[in-house]
N, C-alpha and C positions, 0 to 999 in steps of 0.2 A: 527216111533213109535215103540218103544218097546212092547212083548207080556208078559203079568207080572203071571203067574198061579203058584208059588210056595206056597205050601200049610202051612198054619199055625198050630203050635202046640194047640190041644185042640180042633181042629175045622175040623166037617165032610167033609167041600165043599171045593174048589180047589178054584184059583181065587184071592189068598192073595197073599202079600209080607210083611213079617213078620222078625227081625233083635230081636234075641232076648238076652237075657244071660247077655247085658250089663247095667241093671238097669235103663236106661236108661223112659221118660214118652213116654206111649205108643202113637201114633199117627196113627189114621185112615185115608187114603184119599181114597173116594169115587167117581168115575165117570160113565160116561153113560157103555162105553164096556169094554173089557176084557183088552186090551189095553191102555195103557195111558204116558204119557209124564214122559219117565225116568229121565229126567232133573231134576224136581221138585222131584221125590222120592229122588234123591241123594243130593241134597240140603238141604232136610229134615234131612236126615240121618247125614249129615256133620253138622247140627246144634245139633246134639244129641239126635236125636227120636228114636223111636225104631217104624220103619213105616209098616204101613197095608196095602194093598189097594182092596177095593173089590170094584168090577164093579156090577152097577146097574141092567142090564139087564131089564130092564122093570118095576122093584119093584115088586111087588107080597109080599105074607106071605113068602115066600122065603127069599126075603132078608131082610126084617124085623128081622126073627130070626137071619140070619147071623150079622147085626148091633148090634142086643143085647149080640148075642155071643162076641165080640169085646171086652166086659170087664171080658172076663172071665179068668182065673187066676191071676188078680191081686192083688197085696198084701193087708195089712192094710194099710187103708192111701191114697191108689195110686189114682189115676184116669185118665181117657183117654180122648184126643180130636177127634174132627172129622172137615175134612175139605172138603166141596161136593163142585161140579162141576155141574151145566146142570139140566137137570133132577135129578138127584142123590141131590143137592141142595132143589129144592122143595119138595122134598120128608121127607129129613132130617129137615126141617123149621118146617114141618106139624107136624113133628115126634116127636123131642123133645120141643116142646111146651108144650108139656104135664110132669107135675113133675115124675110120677110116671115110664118113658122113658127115665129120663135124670141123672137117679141114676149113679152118679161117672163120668159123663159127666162134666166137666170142662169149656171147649170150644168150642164154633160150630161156625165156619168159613165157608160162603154160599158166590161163587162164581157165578157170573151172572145168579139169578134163574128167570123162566119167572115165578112165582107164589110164592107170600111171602104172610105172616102173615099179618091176618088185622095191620095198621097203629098203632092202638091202644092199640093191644094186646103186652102181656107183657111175658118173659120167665122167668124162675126160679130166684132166686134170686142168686142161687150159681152158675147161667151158666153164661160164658162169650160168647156175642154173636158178632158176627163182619158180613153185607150183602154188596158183592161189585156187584152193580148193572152195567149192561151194554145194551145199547143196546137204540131204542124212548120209548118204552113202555114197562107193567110189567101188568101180572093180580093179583088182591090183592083179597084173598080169604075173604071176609066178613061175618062176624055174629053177626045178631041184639041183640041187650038184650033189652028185655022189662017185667019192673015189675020183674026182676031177672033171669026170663027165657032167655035160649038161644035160637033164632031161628034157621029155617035152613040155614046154610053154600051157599053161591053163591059166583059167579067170578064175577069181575070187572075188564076191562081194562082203565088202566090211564095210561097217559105219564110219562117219565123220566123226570122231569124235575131238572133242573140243581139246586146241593144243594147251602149252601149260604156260601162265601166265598171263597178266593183259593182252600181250602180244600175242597168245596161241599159235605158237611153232610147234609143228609137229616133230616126233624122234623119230626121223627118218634118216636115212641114209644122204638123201638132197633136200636143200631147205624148201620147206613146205610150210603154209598155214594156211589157214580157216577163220572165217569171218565170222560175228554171230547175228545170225537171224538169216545171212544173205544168202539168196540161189545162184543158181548160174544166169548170168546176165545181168548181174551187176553193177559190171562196171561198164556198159554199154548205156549212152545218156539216149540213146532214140526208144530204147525197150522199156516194158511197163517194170521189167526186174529189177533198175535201176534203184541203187542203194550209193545217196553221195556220201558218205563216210565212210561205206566197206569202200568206195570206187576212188573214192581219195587217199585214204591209204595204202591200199593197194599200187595209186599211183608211186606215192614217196618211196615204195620199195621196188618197183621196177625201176622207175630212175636211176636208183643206187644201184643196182644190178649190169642196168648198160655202164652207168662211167665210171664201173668197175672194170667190166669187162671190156673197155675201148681207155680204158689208162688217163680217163680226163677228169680233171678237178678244179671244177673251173670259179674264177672269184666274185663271187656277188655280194659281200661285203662294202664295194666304195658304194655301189648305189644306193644301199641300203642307209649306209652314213649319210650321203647325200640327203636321203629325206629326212633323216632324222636331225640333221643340221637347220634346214629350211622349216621345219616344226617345231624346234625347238630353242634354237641358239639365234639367226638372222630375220625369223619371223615373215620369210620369204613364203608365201601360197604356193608359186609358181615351180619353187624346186621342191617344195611338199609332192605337188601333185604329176611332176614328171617323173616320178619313178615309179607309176605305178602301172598295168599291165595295159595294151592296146587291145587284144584281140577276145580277152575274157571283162567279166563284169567285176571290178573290187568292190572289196568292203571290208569295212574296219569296226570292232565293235568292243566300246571301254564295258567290260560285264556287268561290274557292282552300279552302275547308273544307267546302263544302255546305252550310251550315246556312240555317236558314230555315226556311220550311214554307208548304203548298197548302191555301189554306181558312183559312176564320178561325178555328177552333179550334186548327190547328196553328200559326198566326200569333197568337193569345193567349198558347199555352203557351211558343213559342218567346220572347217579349218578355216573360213574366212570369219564365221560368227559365234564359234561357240571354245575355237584353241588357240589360233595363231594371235597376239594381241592380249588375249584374255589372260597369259601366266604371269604368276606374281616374283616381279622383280626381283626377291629374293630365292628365286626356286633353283636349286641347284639338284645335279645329277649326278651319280657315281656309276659306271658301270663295276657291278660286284663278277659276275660272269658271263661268259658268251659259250652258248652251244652251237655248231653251225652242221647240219646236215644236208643231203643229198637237194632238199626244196626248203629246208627250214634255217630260219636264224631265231634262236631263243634269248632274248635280255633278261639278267639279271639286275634290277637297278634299286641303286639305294637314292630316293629320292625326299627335298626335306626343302621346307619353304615359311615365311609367315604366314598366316592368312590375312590379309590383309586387303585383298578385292576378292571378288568374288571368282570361283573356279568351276564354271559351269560343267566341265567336263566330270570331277570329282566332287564339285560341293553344290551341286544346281540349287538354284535359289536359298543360297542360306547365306548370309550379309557377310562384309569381314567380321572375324570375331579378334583380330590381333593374336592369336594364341599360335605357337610354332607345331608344326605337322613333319613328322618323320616318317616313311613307309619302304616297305619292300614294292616295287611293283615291277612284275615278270609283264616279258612282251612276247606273244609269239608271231611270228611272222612267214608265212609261204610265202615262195619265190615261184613263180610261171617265168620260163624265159628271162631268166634273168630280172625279172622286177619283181616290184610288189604284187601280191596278191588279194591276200586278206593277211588281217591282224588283228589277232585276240588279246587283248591288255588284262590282266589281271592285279587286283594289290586289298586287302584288306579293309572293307568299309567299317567295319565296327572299329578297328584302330583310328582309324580318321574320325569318327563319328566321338569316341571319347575324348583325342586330343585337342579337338575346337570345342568340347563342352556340351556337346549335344547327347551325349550318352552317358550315364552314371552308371557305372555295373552294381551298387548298391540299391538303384530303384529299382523292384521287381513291379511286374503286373499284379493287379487285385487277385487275390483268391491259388497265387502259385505257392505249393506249402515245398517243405523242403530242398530248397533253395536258398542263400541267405547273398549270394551276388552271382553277377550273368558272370559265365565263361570266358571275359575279352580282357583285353587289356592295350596300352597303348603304347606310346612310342620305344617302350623297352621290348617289343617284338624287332622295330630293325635296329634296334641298337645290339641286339643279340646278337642277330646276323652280321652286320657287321664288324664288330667285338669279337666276333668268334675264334677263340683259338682253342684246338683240341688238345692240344699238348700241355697246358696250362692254367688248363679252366677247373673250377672246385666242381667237382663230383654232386653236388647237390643244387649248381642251378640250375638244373632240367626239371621240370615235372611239382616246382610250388602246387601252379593250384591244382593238383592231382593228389598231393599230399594234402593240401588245403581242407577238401572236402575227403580224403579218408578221413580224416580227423578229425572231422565234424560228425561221419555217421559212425565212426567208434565213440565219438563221445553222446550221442544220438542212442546208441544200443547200448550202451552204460546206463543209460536211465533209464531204459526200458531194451531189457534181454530179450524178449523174443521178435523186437525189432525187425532184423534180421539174421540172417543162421549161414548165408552162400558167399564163398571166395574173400573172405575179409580177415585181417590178421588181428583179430580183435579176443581171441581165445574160445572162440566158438567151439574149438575143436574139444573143449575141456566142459562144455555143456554136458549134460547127465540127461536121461529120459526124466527125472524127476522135476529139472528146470525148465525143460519144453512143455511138459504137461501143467504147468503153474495155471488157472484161470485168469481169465482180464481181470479180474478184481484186486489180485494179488499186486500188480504192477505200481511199481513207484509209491511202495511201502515203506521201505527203509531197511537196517540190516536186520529188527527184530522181529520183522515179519517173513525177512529169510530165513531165521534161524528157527523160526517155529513151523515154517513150512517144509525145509529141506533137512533140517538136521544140525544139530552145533558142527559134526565132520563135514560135511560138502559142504554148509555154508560156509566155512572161515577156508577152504581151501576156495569156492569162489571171490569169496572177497580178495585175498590174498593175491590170485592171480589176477586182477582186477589191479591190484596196486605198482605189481610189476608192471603191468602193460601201461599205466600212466606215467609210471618211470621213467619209462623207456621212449614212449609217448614225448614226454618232456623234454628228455635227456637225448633225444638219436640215437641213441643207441640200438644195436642190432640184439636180435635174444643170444647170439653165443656172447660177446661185448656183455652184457647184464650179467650173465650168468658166473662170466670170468670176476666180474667187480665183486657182485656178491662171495665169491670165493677168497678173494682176496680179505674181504671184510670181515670174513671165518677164520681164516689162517692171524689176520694181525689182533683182533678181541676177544679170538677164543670161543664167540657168541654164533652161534649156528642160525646163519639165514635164513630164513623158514619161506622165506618168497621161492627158494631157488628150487626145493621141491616141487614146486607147481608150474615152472616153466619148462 
């Protein structure tokens, strides 16, 4: 831990870290002691803050005043955030709740407070508010209103419970969420609490927070083209590796192979010996979409090449094979400061692995029963996506091999009924106790061992719906579709469909 006591312009008490002269929007971070996690001040500062930090010390009228001192000299116009920790959190929650304490306050960003704002209660209208809760429980300071009156203020303890979705936002009155697994002091990198995913995300959403609440949106888009230009299109190293972050450690890592590397010397080596040089002439790129958030830029890319040398990044050690390779492959990318951070590549290895010939989905492993081909498929996965149009696509090319193999284990339980019995549209539903109770010996008899075990009646109504469901099996047909045809086939022969009673 760092001791932080460099004293602020304007301001009597010690105890600040204050960056000032660069116009920069001012930013307060407040915690319990004097000390605190220089990691995060310089993080701040490398996004363009001009950072405070006063330590809590107990709270008192003390720090109260030192908080409202916090907006003093600045301009027309301006306005400051604050971002608490611990105690210093509950305290700030209490604090600018109130309008007449949150003049030129912008943002308040409360890390794991054990004591928030009633559930219901609401902050200014011009605050932007962000609570990252941690920990099983939280006391929620309550106040009744009745008949207009407020009554008096009381604690309640209530659990953490888990918000609703991936994301876990809670249904509160101000956005709130909750981490899972993480305590308080998580997002501190000097403490043993430390959690870098709760602490990362956490980060992406205070970010979004401030340059909401300071009106800034700023463009990291050329940089980012930059490298992607220098990696891809000029085969330039040098504009590869200048956009990526000074004051943190990058790293970039292709999933389905591992490759990449942590640090810029392993991200030099990896781009001078394993990508930049190494892509095949013919490799061409589409961007399909772009998501750009508060630290992220998401690629969408439709990417499609011969094989023709080798592609150590996607194909390590496996020769040309001349065969043409089609893929989706998603990029994700964090921005620190305007550069690169890390980047996560993601695209479909079993699609690549079929279209150069190295994967047959019709070889299984020894000894795999009920399986007849693996679940992949190849270059008509991005040719879908790219093809894709909703407005004009046939209703039935989603979900082949899903129909593929119901059709296999309806025709799998057609030979053998007791098969299976759960969630299949195979006329299970028309099963009798007399069919479940048939012994293994019975099985894969024929019909005249059905009809001497079940009865001439339930046998020829099983059989019968047996023939519908192949019909229809055959035909696509839906059971009301069937049901209409067969009536149709009554009305024009006169001849009474005897299938239609069974479905």
């Amino acid at each position: 831990m760092a001791n932080i006591s460099i004293s602020a312009p304007g301001l009597n008490s010690g105890g600040f870290l204050y960056n000032n002269g660069n116009n920069n929007a001012r930013l307060c971070v407040t915690a319990e002691t004097e000390d605190f996690d220089m990691e995060i001040i310089k993080n701040w500062q490398e996004e363009g803050f001009d950072v405070l930090y006063l330590p809590y010390n107990g709270g008192g009228k003390e720090y109260a005043r030192r908080l409202q001192s916090v907006k003093d000299g600045l301009g027309v116009g301006e306005n400051y955030a604050v971002i608490a920790y611990g105690d210093a959190a509950d305290y700030c929650l209490d604090y600018y709740i109130n309008s007449i304490n949150a003049s030129r306050l912008c943002a308040l960003i409360a890390y794991y407070p054990s004591l928030i704002p009633d559930t219901r209660s609401r902050f200014p209208l011009s605050l932007q508010v962000l609570v990252h809760l941690a920990g099983e429980t939280v006391d929620v300071l309550l106040q009744p209103v009745a008949l207009g009156l407020q009554g008096k203020k009381r604690r309640q303890t209530r659990p953490i419970n888990a918000g609703i979705g991936t994301g876990e936002r809670l249904d509160l009155a101000y956005p709130a969420f909750t981490y899972d697994n993480a305590v308080p002091g998580f997002a501190e990198t000097d403490l043993e609490e430390y959690d870098h995913l709760s602490a990362d995300l956490a980060w992406t959403r205070t970010l979004k927070v401030l340059r909401k609440g300071y009106s800034r949106d700023p463009d990291y888009e050329q940089r980012y083209e930059q490298h992607v230009e220098g990696k891809f299109f000029s085969s330039n190293v040098m504009k590869a590796m200048d956009s990526y972050v000074q004051h943190k450690t990058p790293g970039v890592t292709y999933t389905p192979t591992i490759s990449g590397g942590i640090g810029k010397k392993a991200l030099r080596h990896f781009y001078e010996h394993y990508f930049i040089g190494r892509l095949p002439p013919s490799m061409r790129l589409r961007l399909l979409s772009r998501t750009t958030g508060p630290d992220r830029i998401v690629d969408e890319l439709y990417v499609s090449y011969e094989h023709t040398q080798e592609v150590p990044w996607m194909l390590p050690g496996v020769p040309p094979t001349n065969k043409r390779v089609e893929i989706i492959l998603v990029s994700i990318v964090s921005m620190r400061a305007g550069r690169l951070y890390t980047e996560h590549v993601y695209w479909d290895q079993a699609s690549v692995l079929v279209q150069v010939g190295l994967l047959d989905p019709k070889l299984l492993p020894d000894g795999v029963q009920g399986v007849d081909r693996l679940p992949v498929v190849g270059r008509e996965a991005a040719r879908r996506i790219l093809h894709e149009d909703t407005e004009f696509e046939q209703e039935d090319y989603h979900n082949k091999m899903i129909r593929r193999a119901r059709a296999r284990a309806r025709r799998s339980m057609n030979q053998n009924p007791r098969m299976s019995q759960a969630g299949d549209e195979s006329g299970a539903d028309l099963k009798s106790e007399a069919e479940q109770s048939l012994p293994d010996r019975s099985r894969n008899k024929g019909k005249a061992s059905l009809v001497s075990r079940l009865g001439p009646k339930l046998a020829i109504r099983l059989i019968m719906s047996r023939m519908g469901e192949m019909i229809m099996l055959k035909t696509g047909l839906s059971r009301y579709d069937f049901s209409h045809l067969l009536l149709c086939v009554w009305i024009a022969t006169k001849t009474f469909p005897y299938p239609l009673i069974y479905l």
